[in-house]
C-alpha angles and dihedrals in degrees: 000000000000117000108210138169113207092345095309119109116246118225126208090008110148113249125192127194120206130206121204114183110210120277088025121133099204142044120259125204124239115157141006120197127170100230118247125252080283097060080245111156100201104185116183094209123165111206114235099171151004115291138081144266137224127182111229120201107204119230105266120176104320093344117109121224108266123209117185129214118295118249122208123212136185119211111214114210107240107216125193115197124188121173122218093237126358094212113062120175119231112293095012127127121263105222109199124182115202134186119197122191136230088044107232109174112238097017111155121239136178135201111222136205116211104229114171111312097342146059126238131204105239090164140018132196142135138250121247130223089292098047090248119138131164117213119208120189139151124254122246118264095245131077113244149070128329139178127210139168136177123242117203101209118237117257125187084262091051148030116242114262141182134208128237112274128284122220121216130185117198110204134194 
């Protein structure tokens, strides 16, 4: 963001980026930079939730105080599934671990069977304070191919998101 007065950057002026999750009444701080020789406000920020940001330039001497657009911004959850095994034989269990960041305590996940056009829930759980879970099911019947994945379900913090797929063979 460029911080200017009249069309001419301004150098060495206080910004001040803001940070408001969704459903929140107030602004949060997060960050304060003095902007370069360019009036360029440069802020390293890592999302952690939903919500939206706005730079705020404070009132010094006959400046007003400046606030810019907000920017709203929508966090994904990144999940990371890995199963056990990827051969089970008929009537055995499908262990999958699954990491979800960020870690949000408490956050639902699924894991889900591909059947036809659709995918159904075979097992349900929820991530801990280091978005670790661990998924149990049962394999299908049949011998054959099978594809699964995990969802981490959206939260007002974060976006619904879903892993890679995971293949599965059942043998015998």
């Amino acid at each position: 963001m460029q911080v200017a007065s009249g069309g001419v950057p301004l150098a060495g002026i206080t910004a001040l980026l803001q940070f408001k999750a969704v459903g929140a009444k107030a602004w949060t701080d997060v960050q304060s930079v003095a902007t370069d020789a360019n009036g360029a406000a440069v802020f390293t920020v890592t999302p952690t939730s939903n919500g939206t940001y706005q730079v705020v330039v404070p009132p010094a001497d006959n400046r007003l105080e400046g606030v810019s657009a907000p920017y709203v911004i929508s966090v994904q959850s990144l999940v990371n599934a890995v199963p056990k095994q990827t051969r089970i034989p008929r009537g055995g269990r499908l262990v999958v671990k699954a990491v979800v960041v960020p870690a949000i305590a408490g956050q639902k996940l699924a894991l889900q069977l591909h059947k036809g056009e659709k995918w159904k829930n075979v097992a349900t759980g929820s991530v801990n304070a280091k978005g670790r879970s661990r998924l149990v099911a049962s394999v299908p019947g049949a011998k054959g191919k099978y594809e699964y994945r995990v969802v981490a379900v959206g939260t007002k913090a974060v976006t619904a998101n879903a892993s890679n797929v995971i293949p599965i063979r059942v043998t015998r």
